[in-house]
Backbone as JSON, one array per atom type, in Angstrom:
{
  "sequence": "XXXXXXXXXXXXXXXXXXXXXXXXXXXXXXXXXXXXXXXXXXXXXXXXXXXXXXXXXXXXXXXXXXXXXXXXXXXXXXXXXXXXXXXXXXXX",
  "N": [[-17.91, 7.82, -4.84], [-18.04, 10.43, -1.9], [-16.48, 13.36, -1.66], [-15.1, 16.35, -0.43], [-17.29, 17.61, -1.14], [-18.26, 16.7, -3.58], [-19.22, 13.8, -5.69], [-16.94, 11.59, -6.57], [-15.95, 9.32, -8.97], [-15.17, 5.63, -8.98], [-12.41, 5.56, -10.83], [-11.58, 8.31, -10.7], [-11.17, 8.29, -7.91], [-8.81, 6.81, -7.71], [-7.17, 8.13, -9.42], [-6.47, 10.56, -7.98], [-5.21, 8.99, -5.34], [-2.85, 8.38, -6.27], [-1.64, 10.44, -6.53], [0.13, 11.36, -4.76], [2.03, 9.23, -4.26], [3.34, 9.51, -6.4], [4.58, 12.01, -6.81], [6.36, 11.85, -4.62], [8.25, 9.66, -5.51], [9.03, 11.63, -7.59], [9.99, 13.49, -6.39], [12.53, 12.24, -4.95], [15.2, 12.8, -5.27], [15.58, 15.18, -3.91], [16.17, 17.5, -2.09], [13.9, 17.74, -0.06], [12.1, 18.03, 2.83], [9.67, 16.15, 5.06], [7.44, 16.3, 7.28], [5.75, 14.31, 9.42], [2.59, 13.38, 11.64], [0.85, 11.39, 12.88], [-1.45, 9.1, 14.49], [-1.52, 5.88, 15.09], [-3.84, 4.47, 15.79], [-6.16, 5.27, 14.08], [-8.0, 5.62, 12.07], [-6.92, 6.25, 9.03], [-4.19, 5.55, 9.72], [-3.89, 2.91, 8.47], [-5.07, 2.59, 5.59], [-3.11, 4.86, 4.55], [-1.29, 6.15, 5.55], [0.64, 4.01, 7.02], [1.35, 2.91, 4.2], [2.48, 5.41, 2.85], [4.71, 6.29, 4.68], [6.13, 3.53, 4.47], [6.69, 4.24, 1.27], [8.25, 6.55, 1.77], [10.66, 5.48, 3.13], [12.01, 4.11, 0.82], [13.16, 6.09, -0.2], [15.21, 8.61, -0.84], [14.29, 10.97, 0.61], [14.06, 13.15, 3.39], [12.5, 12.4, 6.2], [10.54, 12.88, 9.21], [8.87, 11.45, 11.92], [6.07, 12.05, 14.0], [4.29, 10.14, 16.13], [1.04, 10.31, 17.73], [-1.4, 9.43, 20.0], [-4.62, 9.37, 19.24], [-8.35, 8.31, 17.9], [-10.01, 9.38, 16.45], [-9.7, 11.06, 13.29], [-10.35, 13.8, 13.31], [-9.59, 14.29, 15.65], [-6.7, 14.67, 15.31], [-5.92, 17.9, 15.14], [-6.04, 18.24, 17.66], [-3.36, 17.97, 18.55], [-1.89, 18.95, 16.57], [-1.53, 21.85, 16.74], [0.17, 22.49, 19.59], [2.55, 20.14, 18.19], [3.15, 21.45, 15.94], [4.54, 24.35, 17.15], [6.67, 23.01, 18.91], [8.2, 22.32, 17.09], [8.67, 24.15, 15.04], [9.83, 26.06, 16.94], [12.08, 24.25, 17.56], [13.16, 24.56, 15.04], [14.07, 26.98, 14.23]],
  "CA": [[-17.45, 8.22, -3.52], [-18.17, 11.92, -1.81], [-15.4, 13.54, -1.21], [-15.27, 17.58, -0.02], [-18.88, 18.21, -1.45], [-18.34, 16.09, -4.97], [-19.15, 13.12, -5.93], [-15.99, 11.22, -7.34], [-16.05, 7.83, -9.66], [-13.65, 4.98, -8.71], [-11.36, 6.0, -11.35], [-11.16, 9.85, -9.95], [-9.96, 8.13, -6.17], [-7.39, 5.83, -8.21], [-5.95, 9.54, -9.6], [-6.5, 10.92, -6.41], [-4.76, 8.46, -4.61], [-1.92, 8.22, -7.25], [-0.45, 11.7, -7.04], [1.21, 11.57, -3.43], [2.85, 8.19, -4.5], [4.23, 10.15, -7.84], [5.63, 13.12, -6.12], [7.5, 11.13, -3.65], [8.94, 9.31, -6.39], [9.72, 12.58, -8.23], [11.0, 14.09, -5.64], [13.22, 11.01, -4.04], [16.53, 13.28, -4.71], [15.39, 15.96, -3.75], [15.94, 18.35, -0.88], [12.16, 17.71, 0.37], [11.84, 17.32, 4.04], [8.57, 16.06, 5.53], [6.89, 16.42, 8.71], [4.42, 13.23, 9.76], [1.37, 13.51, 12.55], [-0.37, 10.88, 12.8], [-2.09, 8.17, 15.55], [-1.69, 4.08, 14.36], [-4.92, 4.34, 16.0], [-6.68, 5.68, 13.41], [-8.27, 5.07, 10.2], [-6.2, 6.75, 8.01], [-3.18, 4.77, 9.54], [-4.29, 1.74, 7.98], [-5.62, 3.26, 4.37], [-2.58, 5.64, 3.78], [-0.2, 6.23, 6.36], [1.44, 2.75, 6.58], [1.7, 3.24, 2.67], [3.25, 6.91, 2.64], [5.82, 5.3, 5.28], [6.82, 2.59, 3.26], [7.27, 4.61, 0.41], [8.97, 7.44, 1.89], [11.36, 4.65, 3.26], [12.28, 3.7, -0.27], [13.71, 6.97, -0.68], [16.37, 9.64, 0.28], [13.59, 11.72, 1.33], [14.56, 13.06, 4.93], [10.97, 12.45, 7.11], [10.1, 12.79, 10.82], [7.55, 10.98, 12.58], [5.63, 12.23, 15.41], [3.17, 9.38, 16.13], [0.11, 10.23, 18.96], [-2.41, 8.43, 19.99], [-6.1, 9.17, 19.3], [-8.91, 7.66, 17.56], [-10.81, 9.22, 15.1], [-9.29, 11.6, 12.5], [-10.5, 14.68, 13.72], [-8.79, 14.5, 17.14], [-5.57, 15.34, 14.74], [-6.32, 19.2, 15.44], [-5.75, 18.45, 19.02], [-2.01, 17.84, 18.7], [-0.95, 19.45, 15.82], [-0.91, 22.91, 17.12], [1.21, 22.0, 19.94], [3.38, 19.77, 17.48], [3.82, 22.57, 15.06], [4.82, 25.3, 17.66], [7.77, 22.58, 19.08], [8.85, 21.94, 15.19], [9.3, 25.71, 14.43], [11.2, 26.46, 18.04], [13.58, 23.34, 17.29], [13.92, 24.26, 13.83], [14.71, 28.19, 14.23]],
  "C": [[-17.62, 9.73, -3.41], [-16.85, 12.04, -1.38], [-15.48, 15.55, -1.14], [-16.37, 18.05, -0.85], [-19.11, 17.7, -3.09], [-18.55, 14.48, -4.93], [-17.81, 12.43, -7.41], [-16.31, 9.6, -7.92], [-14.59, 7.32, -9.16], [-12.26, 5.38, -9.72], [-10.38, 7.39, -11.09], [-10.73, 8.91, -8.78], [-9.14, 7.54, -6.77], [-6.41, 7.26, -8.77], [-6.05, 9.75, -8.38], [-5.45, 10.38, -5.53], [-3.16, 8.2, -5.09], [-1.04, 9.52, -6.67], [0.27, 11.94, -5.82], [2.34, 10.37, -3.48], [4.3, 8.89, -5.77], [4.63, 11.16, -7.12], [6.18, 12.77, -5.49], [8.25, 10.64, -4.66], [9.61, 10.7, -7.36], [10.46, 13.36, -7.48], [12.39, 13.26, -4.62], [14.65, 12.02, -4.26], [16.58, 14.91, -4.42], [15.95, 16.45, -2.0], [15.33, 18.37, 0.03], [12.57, 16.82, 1.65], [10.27, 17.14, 4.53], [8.57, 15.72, 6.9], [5.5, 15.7, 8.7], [3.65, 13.52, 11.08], [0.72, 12.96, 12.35], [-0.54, 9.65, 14.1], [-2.2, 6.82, 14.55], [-2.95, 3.7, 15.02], [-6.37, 5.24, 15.47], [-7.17, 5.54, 12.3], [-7.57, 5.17, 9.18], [-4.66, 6.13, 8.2], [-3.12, 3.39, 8.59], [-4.65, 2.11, 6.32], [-4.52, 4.13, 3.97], [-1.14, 6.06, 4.55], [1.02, 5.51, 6.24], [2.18, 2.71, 5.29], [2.81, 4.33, 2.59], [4.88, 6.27, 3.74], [6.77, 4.29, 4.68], [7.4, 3.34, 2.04], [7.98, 5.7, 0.28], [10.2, 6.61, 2.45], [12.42, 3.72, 2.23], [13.05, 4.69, -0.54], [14.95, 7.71, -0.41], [15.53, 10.5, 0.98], [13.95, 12.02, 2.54], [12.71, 13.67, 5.62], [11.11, 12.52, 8.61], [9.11, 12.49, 10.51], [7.32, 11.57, 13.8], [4.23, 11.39, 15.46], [2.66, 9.69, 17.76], [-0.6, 9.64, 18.57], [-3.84, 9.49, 19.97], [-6.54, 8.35, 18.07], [-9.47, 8.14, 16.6], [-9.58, 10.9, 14.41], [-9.46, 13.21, 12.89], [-10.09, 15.2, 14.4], [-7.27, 15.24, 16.52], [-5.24, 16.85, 15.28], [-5.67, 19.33, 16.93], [-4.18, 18.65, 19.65], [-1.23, 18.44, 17.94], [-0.53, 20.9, 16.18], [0.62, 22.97, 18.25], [2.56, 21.19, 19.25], [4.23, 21.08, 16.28], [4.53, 23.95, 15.73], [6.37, 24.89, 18.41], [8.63, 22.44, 18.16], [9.41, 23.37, 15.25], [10.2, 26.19, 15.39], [12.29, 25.71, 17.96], [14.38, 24.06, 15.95], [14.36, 26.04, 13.35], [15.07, 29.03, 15.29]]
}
């Protein structure tokens, strides 16, 4: 698999894909707040989202969701500035 200008072997995406599962779990009593952005109309809802959800749901973790809608992964960009400029005025 390519991945930011490397070619990775299935065993590199199985680490890869591993270490956001293990820090949630290491951090479950933790302090750690997270901030979500993402569209269920998207690829990455389906492949990682759904997942990270579920397993931040398992936890004490304290998460927000802000779910928009677009379509491909890229469109992200379009909302997050606006999302991140309402986050920081709520949150100071």
């Amino acid at each position: 698999m390519r991945l930011i200008g490397k070619n990775y072997s299935q065993k590199d995406v199985c680490v890869l894909d591993s270490i956001l599962p293990d820090m949630i779990r290491k951090s479950s009593d933790s302090q750690t707040k997270i901030n979500l952005l993402y569209s269920a109309h998207e690829h990455t809802y389906d492949e990682h989202i759904k997942y990270l959800l579920h397993d931040l749901s398992e936890t004490n973790i304290q998460y927000f969701v802000c779910e928009e809608h677009f379509t491909e992964h890229s469109e992200v960009f379009k909302t997050f500035i606006p999302y991140i400029r309402r986050h920081l005025v709520e949150n100071h």
